[in-house]
C-alpha positions as a Markdown table, in Angstrom:
| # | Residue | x | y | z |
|---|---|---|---|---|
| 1 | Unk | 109.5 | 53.5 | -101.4 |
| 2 | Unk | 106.9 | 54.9 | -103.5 |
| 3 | Unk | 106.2 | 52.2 | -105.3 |
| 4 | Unk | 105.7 | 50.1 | -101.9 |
| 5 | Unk | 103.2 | 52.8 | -100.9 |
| 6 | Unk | 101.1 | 52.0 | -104.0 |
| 7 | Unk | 100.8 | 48.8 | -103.5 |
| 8 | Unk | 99.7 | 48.7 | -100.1 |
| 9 | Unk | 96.9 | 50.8 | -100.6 |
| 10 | Unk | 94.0 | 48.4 | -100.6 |
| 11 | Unk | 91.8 | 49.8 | -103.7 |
| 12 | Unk | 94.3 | 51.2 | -106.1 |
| 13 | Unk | 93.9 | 50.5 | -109.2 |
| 14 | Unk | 97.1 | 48.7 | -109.7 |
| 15 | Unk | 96.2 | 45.9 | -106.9 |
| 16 | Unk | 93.4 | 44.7 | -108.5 |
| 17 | Unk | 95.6 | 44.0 | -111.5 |
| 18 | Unk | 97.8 | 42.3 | -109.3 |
| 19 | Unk | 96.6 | 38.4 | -109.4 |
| 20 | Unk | 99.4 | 37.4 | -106.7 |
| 21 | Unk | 97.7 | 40.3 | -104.1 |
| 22 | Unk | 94.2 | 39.1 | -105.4 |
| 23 | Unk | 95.2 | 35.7 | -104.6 |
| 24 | Unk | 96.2 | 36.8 | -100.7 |
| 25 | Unk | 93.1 | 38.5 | -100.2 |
| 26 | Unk | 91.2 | 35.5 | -101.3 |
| 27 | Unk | 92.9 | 33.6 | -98.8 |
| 28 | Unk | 92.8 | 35.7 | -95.7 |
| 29 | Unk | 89.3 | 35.2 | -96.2 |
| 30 | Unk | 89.4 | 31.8 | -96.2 |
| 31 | Unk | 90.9 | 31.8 | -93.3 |
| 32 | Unk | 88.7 | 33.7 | -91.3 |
| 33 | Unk | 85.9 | 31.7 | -93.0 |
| 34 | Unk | 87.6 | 28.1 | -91.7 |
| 35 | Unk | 87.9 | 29.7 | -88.7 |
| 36 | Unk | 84.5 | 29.7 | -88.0 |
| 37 | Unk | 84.5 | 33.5 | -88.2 |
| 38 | Unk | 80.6 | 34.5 | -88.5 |
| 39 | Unk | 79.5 | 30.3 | -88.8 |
| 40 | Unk | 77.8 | 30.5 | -86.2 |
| 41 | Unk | 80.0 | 27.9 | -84.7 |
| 42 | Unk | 79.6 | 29.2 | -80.9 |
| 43 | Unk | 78.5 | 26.7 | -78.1 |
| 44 | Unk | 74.9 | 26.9 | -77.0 |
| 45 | Unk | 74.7 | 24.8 | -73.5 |
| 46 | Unk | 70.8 | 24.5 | -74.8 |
| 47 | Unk | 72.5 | 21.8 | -77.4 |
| 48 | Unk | 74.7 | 19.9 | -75.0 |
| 49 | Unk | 73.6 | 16.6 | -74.3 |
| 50 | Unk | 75.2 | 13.7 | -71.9 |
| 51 | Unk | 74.6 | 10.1 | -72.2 |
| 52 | Unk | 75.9 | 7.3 | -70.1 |
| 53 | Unk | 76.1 | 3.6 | -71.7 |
| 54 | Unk | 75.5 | 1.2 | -70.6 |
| 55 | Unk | 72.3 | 3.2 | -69.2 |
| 56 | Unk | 71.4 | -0.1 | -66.7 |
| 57 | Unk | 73.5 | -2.1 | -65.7 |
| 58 | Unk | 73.5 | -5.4 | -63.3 |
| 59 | Unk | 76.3 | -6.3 | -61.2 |
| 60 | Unk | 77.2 | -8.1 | -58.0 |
| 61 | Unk | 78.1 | -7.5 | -54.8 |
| 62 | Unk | 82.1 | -6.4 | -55.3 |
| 63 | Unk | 81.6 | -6.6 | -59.0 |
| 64 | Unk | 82.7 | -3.9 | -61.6 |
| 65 | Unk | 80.7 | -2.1 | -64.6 |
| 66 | Unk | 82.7 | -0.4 | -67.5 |
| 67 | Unk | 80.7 | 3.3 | -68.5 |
| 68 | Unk | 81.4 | 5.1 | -71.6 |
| 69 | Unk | 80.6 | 8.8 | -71.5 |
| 70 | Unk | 79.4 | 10.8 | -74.3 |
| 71 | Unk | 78.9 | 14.4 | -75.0 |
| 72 | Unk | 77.1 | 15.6 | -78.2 |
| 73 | Unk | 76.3 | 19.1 | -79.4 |
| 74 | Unk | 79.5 | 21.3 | -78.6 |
| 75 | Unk | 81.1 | 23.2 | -81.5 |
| 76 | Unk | 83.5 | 20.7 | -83.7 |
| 77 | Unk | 87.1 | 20.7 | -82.8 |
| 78 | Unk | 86.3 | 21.2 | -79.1 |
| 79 | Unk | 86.8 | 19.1 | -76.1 |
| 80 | Unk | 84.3 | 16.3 | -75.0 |
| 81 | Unk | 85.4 | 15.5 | -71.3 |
| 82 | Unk | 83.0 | 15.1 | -68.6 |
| 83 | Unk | 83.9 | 17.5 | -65.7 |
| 84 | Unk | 82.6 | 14.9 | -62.8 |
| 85 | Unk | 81.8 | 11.9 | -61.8 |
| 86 | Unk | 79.3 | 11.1 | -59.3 |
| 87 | Unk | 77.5 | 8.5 | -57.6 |
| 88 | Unk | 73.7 | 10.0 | -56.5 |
| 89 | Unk | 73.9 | 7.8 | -53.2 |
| 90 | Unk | 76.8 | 8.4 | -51.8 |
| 91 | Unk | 77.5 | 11.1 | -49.1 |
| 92 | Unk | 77.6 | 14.6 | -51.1 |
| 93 | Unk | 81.4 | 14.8 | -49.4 |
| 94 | Unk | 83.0 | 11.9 | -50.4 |
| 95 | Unk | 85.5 | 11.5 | -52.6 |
| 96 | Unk | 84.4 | 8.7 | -54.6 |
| 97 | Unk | 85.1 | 9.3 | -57.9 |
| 98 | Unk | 89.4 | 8.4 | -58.6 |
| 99 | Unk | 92.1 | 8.5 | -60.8 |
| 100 | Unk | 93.9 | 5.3 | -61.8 |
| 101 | Unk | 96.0 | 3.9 | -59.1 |
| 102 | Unk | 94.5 | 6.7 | -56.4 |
| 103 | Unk | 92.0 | 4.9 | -53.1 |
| 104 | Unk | 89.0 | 7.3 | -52.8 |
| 105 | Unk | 88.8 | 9.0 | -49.5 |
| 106 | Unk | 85.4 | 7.7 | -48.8 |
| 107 | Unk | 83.2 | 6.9 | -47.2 |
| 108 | Unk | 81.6 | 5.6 | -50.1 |
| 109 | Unk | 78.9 | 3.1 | -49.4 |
| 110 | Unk | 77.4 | 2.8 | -52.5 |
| 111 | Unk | 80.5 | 2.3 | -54.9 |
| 112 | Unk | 83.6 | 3.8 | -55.9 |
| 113 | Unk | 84.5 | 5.0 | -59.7 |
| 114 | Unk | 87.8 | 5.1 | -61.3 |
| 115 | Unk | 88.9 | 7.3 | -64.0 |
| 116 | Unk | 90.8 | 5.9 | -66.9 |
| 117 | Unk | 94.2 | 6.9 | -67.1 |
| 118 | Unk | 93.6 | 10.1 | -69.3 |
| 119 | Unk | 90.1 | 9.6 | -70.4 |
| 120 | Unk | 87.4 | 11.2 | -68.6 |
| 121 | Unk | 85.0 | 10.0 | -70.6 |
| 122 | Unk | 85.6 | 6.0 | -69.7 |
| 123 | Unk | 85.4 | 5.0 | -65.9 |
| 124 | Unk | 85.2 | 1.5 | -64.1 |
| 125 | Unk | 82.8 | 1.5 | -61.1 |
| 126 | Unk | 83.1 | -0.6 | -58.5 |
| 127 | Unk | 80.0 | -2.0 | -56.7 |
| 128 | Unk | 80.0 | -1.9 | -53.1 |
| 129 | Unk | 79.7 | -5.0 | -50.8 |
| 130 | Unk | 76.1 | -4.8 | -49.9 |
| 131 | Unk | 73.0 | -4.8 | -52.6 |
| 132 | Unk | 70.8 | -1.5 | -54.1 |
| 133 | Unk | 70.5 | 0.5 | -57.1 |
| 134 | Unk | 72.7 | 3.5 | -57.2 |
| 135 | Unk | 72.7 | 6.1 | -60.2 |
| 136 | Unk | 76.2 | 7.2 | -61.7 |
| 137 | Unk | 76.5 | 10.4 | -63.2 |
| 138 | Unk | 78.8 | 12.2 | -65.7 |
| 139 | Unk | 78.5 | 16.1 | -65.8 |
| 140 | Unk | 79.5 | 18.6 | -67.8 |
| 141 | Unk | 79.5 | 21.9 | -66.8 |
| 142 | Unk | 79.8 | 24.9 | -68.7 |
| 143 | Unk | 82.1 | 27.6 | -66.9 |
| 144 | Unk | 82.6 | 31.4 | -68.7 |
| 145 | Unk | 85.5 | 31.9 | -66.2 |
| 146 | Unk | 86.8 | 29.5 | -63.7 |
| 147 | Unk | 86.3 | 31.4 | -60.9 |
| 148 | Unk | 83.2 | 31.0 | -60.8 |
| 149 | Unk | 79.8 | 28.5 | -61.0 |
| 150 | Unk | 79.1 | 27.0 | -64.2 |
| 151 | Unk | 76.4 | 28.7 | -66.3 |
| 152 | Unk | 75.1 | 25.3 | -67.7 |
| 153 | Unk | 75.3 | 21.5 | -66.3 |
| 154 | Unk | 74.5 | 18.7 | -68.3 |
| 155 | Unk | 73.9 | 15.0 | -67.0 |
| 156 | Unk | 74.4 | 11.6 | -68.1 |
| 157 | Unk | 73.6 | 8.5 | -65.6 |
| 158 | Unk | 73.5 | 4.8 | -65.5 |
| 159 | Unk | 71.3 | 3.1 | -62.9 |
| 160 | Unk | 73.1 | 0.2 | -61.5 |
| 161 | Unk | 72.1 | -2.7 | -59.7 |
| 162 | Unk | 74.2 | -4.5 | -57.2 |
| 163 | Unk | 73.0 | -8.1 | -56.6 |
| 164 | Unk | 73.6 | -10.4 | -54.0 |
């Protein structure tokens, strides 16, 4: 018992001798170094940037336009999902924005976008039956609880013509 004692006492003389306890220190600190333990490798919303490709787009009447979301400047190892969908023109209540296989609860006069199963960051939208331009955005929002409004939002959008 007393020799257990010695060796847990951090600066004895005896445990810097001791390659094996040398070698355990050395690694619990590069653990907390991988970590990202004073890295500085904290989000700062001020980084966070969204992009939406293709930014313009020309489609027809009933026609359909692939968008690829992207999200650059959040820590490494984090995730990269948008948090919504949107399309500027239609009514602020609609439900436009879907998952795979689900019919939006509209109305939704200027398009409909569905969600790829399990990728937030590709949709599909579908243009509506009459022409315009209509802007599709992807957000990301920033929340330090969920309960309640995000402290940052970031937007990405692709202006879409719907031809005749």
């Amino acid at each position: 018992m007393a020799n257990l004692r010695y060796e847990l006492l951090p600066f004895s003389r005896r445990s810097t001798r001791n390659p094996e306890r040398v070698l355990y220190v050395l690694a619990f600190i590069g653990l907390l170094v991988s970590a990202g333990c004073g890295t500085g490798n904290k989000l700062n919303p001020n980084n966070v940037s969204v992009s939406v490709s293709p930014t313009t787009a020309t489609t027809s009447t009933n026609g359909q336009v692939p968008l690829q979301a992207t999200v650059q400047g959040l820590p490494s190892g984090g995730p990269t999902s948008v948090s919504l969908w949107t399309i500027t023109e239609n009514p602020s209540d609609a439900d436009c924005a879907t998952d795979v296989g689900i019919i939006p609860k509209g109305p939704c006069p200027a398009g409909t976008i569905q969600i790829a199963s399990g990728d937030e960051l590709t949709v599909t939208y579908f243009a509506p039956s009459t022409p315009g331009t209509n802007h599709v955005n992807a957000e990301w929002e920033d929340f330090v609880n969920l309960t309640g409004p995000p402290t940052a939002i970031k937007t990405g959008t692709s202006v879409i013509s719907v031809s005749p």
